[in-house]
Structure formats: C-alpha cells, structure tokens
C-alpha positions as CSV (number, residue, x, y, z in Angstrom):
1,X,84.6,-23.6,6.5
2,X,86.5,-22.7,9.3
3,X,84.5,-20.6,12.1
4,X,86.6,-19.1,15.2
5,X,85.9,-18.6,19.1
6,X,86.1,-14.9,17.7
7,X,83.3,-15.7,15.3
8,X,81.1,-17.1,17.8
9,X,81.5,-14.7,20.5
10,X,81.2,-11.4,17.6
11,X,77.1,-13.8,16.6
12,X,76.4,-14.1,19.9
13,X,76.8,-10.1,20.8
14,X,75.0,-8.9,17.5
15,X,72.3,-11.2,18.5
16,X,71.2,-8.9,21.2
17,X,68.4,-7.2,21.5
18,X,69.0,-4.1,20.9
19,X,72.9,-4.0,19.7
20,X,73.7,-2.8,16.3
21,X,76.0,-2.7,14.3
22,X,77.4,0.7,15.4
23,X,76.8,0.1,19.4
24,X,78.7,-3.9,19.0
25,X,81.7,-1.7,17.0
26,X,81.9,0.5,19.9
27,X,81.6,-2.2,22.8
28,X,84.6,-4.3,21.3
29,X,86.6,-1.0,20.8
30,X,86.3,-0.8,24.1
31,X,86.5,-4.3,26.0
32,X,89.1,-5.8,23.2
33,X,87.5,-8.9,21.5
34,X,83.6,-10.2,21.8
35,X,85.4,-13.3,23.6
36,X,86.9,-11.1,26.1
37,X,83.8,-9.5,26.5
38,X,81.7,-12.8,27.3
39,X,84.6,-14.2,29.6
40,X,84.3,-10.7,31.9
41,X,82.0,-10.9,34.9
42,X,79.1,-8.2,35.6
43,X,81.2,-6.0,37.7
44,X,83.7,-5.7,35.2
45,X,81.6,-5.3,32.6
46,X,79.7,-2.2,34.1
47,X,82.7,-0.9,34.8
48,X,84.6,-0.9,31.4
49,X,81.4,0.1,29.2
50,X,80.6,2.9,32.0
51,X,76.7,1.5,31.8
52,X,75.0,-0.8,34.2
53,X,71.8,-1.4,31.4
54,X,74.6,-2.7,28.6
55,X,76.0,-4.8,31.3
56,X,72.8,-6.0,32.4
57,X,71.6,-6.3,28.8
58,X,74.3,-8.6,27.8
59,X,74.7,-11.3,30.8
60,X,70.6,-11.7,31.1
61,X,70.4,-12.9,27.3
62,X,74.0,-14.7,27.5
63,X,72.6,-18.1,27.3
64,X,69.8,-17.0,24.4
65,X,72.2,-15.2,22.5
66,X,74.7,-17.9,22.8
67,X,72.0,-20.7,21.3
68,X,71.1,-18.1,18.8
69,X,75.4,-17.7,17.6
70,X,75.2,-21.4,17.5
71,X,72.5,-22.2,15.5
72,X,73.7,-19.7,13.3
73,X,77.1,-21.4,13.0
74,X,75.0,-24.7,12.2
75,X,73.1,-23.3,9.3
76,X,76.4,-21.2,8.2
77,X,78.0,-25.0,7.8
78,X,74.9,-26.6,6.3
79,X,75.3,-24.1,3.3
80,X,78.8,-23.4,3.3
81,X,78.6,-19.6,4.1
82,X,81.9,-18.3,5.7
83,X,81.6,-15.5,8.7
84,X,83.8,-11.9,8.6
85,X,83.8,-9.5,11.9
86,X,84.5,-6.1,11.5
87,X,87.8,-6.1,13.5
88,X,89.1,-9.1,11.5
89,X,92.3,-8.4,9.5
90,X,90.8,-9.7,6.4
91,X,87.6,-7.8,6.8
92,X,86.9,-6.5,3.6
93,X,88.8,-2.5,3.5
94,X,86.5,-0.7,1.3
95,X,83.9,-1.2,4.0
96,X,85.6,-1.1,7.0
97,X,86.3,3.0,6.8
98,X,82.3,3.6,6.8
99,X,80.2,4.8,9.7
100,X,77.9,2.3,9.6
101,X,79.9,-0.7,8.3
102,X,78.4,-3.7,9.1
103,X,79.4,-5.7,12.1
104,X,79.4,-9.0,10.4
105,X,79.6,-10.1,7.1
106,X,78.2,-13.4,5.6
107,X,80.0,-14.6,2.1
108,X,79.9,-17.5,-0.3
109,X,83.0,-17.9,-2.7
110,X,86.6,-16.0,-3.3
111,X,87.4,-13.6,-1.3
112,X,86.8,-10.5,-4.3
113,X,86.2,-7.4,-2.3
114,X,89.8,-6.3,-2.2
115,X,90.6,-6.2,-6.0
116,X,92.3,-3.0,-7.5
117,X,89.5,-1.6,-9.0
118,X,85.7,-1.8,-7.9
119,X,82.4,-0.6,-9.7
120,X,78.5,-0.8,-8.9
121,X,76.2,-0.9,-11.3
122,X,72.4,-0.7,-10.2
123,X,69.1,0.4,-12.3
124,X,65.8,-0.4,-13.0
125,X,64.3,-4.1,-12.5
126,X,62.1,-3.3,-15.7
127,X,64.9,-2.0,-18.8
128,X,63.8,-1.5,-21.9
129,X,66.0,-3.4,-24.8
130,X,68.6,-0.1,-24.5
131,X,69.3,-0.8,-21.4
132,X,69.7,-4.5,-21.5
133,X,72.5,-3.4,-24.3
134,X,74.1,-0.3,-22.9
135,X,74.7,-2.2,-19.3
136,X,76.4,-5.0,-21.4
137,X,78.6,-2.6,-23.4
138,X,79.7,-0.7,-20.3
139,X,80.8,-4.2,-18.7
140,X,82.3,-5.6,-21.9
141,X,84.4,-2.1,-22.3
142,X,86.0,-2.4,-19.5
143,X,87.4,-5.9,-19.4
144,X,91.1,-4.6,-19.9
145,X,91.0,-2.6,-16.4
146,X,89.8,-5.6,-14.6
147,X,87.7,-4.3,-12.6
148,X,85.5,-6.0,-9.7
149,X,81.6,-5.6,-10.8
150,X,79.2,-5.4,-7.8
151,X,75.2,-5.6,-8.1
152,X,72.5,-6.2,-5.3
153,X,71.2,-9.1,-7.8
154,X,68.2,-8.0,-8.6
155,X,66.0,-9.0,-11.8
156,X,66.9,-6.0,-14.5
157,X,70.1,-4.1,-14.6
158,X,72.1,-6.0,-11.7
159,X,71.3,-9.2,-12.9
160,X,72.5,-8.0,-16.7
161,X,75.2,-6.5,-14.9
162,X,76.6,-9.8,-13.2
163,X,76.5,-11.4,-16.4
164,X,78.4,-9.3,-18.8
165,X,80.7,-9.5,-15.5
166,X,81.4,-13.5,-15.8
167,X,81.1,-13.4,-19.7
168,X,83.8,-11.1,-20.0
169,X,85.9,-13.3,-17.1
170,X,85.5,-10.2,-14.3
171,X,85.3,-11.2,-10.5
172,X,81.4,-10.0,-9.5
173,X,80.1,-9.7,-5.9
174,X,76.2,-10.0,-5.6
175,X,75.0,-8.9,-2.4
176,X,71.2,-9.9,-1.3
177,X,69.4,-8.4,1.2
178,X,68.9,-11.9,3.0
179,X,70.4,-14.6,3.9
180,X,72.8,-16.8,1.7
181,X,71.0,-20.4,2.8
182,X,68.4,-18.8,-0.2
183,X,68.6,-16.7,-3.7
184,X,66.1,-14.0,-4.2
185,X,64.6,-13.7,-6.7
186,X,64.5,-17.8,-7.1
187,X,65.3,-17.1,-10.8
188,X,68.8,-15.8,-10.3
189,X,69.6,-19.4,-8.7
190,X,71.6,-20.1,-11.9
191,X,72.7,-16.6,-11.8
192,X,74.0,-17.4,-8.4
193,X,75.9,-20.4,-9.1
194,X,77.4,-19.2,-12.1
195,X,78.5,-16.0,-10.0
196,X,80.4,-18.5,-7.7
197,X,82.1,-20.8,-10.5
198,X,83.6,-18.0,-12.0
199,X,85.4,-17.1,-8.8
200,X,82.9,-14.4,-7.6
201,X,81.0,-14.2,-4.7
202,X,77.9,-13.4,-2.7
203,X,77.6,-11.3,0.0
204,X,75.3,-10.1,2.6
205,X,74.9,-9.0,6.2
206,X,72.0,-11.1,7.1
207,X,72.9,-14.4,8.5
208,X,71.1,-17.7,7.1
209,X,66.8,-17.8,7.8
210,X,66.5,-14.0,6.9
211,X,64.0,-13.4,4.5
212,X,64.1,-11.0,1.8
213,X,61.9,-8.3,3.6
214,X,61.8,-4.7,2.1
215,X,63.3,-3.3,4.5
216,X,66.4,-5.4,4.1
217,X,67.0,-3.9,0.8
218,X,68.5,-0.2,1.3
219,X,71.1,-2.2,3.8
220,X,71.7,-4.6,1.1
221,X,72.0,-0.8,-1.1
222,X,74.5,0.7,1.4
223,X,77.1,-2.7,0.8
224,X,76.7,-2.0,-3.0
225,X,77.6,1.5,-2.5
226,X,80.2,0.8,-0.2
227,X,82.2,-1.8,-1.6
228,X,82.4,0.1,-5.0
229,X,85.0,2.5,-5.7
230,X,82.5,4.2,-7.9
231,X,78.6,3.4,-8.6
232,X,76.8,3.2,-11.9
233,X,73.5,4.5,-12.6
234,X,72.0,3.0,-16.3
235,X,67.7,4.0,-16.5
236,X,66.0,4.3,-13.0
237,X,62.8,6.0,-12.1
238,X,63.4,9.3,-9.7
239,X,62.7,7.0,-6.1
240,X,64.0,3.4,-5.9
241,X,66.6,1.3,-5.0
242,X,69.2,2.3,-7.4
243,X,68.5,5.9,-6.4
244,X,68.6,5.0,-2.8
245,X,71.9,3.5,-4.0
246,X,73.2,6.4,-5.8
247,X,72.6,8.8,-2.7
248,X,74.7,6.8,0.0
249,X,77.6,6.3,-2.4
250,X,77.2,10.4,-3.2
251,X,77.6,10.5,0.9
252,X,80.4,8.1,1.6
253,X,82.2,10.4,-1.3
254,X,82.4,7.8,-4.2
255,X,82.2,8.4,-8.1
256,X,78.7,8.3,-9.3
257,X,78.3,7.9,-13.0
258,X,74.9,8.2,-14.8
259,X,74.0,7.1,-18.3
260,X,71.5,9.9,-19.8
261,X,68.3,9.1,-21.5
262,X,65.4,10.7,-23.3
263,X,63.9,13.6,-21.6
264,X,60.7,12.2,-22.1
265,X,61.3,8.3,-20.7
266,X,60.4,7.5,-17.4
267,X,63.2,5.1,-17.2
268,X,65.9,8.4,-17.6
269,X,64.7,10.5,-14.4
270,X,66.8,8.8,-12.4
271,X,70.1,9.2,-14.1
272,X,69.0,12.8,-15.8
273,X,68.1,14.2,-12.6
274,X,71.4,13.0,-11.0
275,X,73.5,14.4,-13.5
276,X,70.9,17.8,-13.4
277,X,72.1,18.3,-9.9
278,X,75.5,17.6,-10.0
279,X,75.4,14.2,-8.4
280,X,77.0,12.4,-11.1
281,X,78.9,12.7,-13.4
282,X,77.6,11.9,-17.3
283,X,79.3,9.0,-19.2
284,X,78.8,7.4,-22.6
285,X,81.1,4.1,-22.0
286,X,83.0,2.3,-19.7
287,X,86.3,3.7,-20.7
288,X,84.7,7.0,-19.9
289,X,84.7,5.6,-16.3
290,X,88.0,4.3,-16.2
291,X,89.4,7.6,-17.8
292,X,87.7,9.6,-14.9
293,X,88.6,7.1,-11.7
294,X,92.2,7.3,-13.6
295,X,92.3,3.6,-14.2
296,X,95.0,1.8,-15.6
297,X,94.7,-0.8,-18.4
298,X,95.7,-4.5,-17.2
299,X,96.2,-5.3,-21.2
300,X,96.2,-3.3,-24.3
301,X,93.5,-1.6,-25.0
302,X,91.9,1.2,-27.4
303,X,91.7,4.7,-25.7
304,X,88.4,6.9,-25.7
305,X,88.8,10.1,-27.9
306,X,88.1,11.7,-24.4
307,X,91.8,10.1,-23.5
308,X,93.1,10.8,-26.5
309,X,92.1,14.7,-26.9
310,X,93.6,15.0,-22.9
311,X,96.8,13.5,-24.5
312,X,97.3,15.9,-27.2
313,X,95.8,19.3,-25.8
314,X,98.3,21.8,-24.9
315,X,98.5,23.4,-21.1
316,X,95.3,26.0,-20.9
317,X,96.4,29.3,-19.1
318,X,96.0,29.5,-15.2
319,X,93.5,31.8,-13.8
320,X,93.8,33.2,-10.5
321,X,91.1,30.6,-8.8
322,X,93.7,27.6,-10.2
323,X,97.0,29.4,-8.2
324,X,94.4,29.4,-5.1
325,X,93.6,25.7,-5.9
326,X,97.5,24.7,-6.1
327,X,98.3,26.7,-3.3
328,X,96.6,24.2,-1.4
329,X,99.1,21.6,-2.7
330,X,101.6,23.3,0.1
331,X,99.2,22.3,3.1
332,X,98.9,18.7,1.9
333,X,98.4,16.5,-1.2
334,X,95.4,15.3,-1.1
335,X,92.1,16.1,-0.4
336,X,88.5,15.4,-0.6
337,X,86.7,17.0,-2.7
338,X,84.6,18.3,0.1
339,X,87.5,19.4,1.9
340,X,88.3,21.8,-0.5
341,X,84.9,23.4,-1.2
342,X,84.9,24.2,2.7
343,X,88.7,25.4,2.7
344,X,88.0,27.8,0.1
345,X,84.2,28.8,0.6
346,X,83.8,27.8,-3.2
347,X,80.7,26.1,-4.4
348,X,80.5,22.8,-6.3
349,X,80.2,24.1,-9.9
350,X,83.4,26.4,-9.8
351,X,86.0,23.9,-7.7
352,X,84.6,21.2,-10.6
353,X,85.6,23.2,-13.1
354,X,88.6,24.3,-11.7
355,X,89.7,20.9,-10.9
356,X,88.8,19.8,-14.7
357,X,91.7,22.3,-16.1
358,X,94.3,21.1,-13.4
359,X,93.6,17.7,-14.4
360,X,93.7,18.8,-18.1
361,X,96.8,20.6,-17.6
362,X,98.3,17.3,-15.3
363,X,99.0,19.2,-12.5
364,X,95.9,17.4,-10.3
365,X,94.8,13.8,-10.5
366,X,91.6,11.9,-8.9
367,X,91.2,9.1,-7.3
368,X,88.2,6.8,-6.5
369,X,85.8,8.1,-3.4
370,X,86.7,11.6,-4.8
371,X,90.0,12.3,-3.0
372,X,92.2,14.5,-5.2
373,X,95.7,14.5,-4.9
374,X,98.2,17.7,-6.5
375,X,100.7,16.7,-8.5
C-alpha cells in the first residue's frame, strides 16, 4: 500500500485541532494541495486564507500534527488500510458531491464504491425471524442488476444484509464507525474477512486507534447514506440508527424504500412511519427497487407484475397539471424532484402523482438521488 506526499500532508492538516472536514475542504480549495499548504511560510499563509488565527493555528501544531500523519501512516501499513483525500481523482464520486463529504477516507479491499448501481440496507440490530428472511429475499432478488450492497455492519439487518450480498456473488461495502486496525462488533470478524475475499470492502473515515464511540456512529450513518444510490429500510423502531440513516439519505435526495409491517410491531414504526409521511417509498421485493431506480438487468431475469402491468397498460389521458409538468421539459431535462415542487408551488403528494402517470405513460423517467429527466 502505496501512501503519497499528498496523503501525508492531507493527515497532517485534518489532524488539527479544530479543522474539519468542511474547513480542510475549503483551505485546499484555496491554497491548491495540503503539500503546498505546509511548504508556504506564515506570511503567505495569512495572506491566501485571509485569517491570521488559521495561519497561526496551522504552523504552531506543524511538528504535532506532522508526528500524528505519521504515525497514522505507520499503523495504516501495519494493517494494510489504504488512504483516499477528497480532491483525489479516484475519490469515491457518490460522496464527493455532498456538503459534508469526508475529508479522508480509510478502506480495506477493491475499490467498490463506483459500481453502476448502489443500495443501503440498514434496520434493527434485534429482527425477528421475518426480517432475517425478507432482508435475504430483497438481496437474493436482485442479483441480476448487480448491484453494490452497502451496510454499517452492524449485528441484525446489516450484518444479514452483507451476507446475502457475498452469497449471491454482489460487491458489499461495510463501513464502521471506527477504525479499520479493529471490527466492531468482534463477532463480525468473519463477517469482515469474508466481505474482503469476495472482492468487497470496508470503509470508514476514522483512521486506525479510533474506537467505536457512539458518537462515531451517525458519521458512519451519513457514508451509508451517501454512498447508496438509494437506502433500504427493513423493521426499525421510530429513533435509531437506521432512522438516523433514512433521514440524511431523504436530505442528500436519494431513494428511500421501506418494507411495511404490522401496525401493531414495534419493529414496523420505523418503516410504517416513513412510508406514512411520504419519506419512502413502499416496496414488497427487490425488483420493486430496481423497477423504481429504473435499473437494468445485467442477465435474464423474471420481471415483477409491477413491470409487467407498466408494459402492457395503454397511455392514461393528460390532465392539465401533466402539460404544466412537461412544459418544464422546454427549460431543461432534468430535475430534482425538489426543483420542481418549488418551480411550480406544488406540494409533494400532487407532483408524485403527477410524476407516476408520466412515468406510466413513458414520457418521464427517474433516476437514483431523485433527479427526473423528461423524455
């Protein structure tokens, strides 16, 4: 493993006190590279950033950040964890578009993140026996779209999740809220390794030493939700981790999915009251998801009668709300979905439903992270 001047520089910045993710993105927008930034004196410094305290900040713990990006290096070699910064070309894309992507990235295995199609799949760490079996049927239907599986490997639904992944010969991404040099829970160690000799990977933005700490885990949440072109939801109580999940891929505009349960089962707030409020969208198999995120089969494979009744229906009339909606197609092609709710001052329910009968009548199709594009 292979770790570049770049690399260095990029651990010994984010090892500052102080610098985040978001301030370290905007400091090498601004100086060029974290090397160039090391290499300038004071003066200079001050003067491109336009602030004495970064400037101070920054050459004061040079030599303590700089033992910090190197012991980090050491410990990244001793478990043979490879090192991504934001502004390398290879950074993974699906990431690199959010607000609050992470700085740095710390991986074991292939390099996954960039396949076609992307889903997460989080839930309860306590399913019941449906669970265990619906998770496994939603993975094992979609083998023939090939799509990349992504978890946070937790005991429960993730950990069910990454194994109908490598069963059914799917890349899988678990990402831990801690660092790779340990697998948490210590259970998953097989898990782990099985993950990485089936070409998968693990992923996280906590570099070697860091413990699993609670508040490491919605970070951890936020990579799952932004490396997924659409998220997942099978049995979750109303607040945890896979809700916490399901409400920063709603706000980074990916597909949320939710697989309904008994009214009266704890284990079906989460997805129920998703679904209730329009947050997701309710599916009964995995080819429901593909049919939706207008995936394409990589082999043969048996269509839902969802696909097939959209095959055979004829064109429904167009009201006057669907000529405002294509209308639109003359200002551009695409959109986000919460582009056109403000354009035309429409709430959520009515531009759904209008966008159902142009995709019905194939005169709209959507693609992942809710962009729409007129046909």
């Amino acid at each position: 493993m292979e770790i570049t001047s770049e690399i260095f520089h990029a651990l010994a910045l984010r090892s500052c006190p102080g610098i985040g993710d978001v301030t370290a993105k905007e400091i090498i927008k601004i100086i060029g590279s974290p090397k160039q930034l090391f290499s300038s004196n004071k003066e200079d410094l001050r003067d491109l950033l336009g602030s004495r305290e970064w400037a101070e900040k920054i050459f004061k713990q040079k030599d303590e950040v700089f033992k910090k990006a190197e012991k980090i290096m050491e410990d990244c070699q001793k478990n043979n964890i490879s090192i991504k910064f934001y502004f390398d070309e290879d950074f993974p894309k699906r990431l690199y578009y959010l607000n609050d992507a992470p700085f740095l990235i710390y991986f074991k295995g292939e390099k996954c993140w960039d396949n076609e199609y992307s889903l997460g799949i989080v839930g309860t760490r306590r399913p019941d026996g449906y669970g265990v079996k619906i998770t496994g049927a939603f993975v094992d239907s979609l083998r023939e779209y090939n799509p990349l599986i992504v978890s946070g490997m937790a005991l429960g639904i993730d950990g069910y999740a990454h194994y109908h992944a490598i069963k059914n010969h799917l890349k899988t991404i678990g990402v831990m809220g801690h660092g790779l040099d340990m697998v948490y829970p210590s259970n998953h160690k097989k898990l782990a390794r099985e993950i990485l000799d089936a070409g998968g990977m693990l992923m996280s933005e906590f570099p070697p030493g860091t413990l699993p700490e609670p508040q490491h885990f919605p970070r951890r949440n936020r990579i799952v939700a932004g490396i997924s072109d659409a998220l997942l939801v099978v049995q979750s109580r109303m607040k945890g981790g896979s809700m916490i999940t399901a409400t920063i891929a709603h706000s980074y505009n990916k597909d949320v999915f939710a697989v309904p349960g008994p009214v009266d089962e704890p284990l079906s707030e989460g997805p129920n009251g998703l679904i209730k409020m329009n947050k997701a969208c309710l599916v009964e198999n995995g080819k429901d998801i593909a049919f939706f995120m207008n995936w394409k089969c990589k082999n043969n494979c048996k269509k839902t009668e969802i696909c097939k009744e959209t095959e055979t229906q004829t064109s429904l009339p167009l009201s006057e709300e669907d000529e405002i909606f294509i209308k639109l197609r003359f200002k551009k092609r695409k959109w986000l979905l919460d582009e056109i709710m403000q354009e035309l001052n429409m709430p959520y329910s009515k531009v759904a439903q209008n966008i159902t009968r142009l995709e019905l009548n194939g005169q709209l199709i959507r693609h992942p992270g809710s962009v729409l594009e007129f046909l």
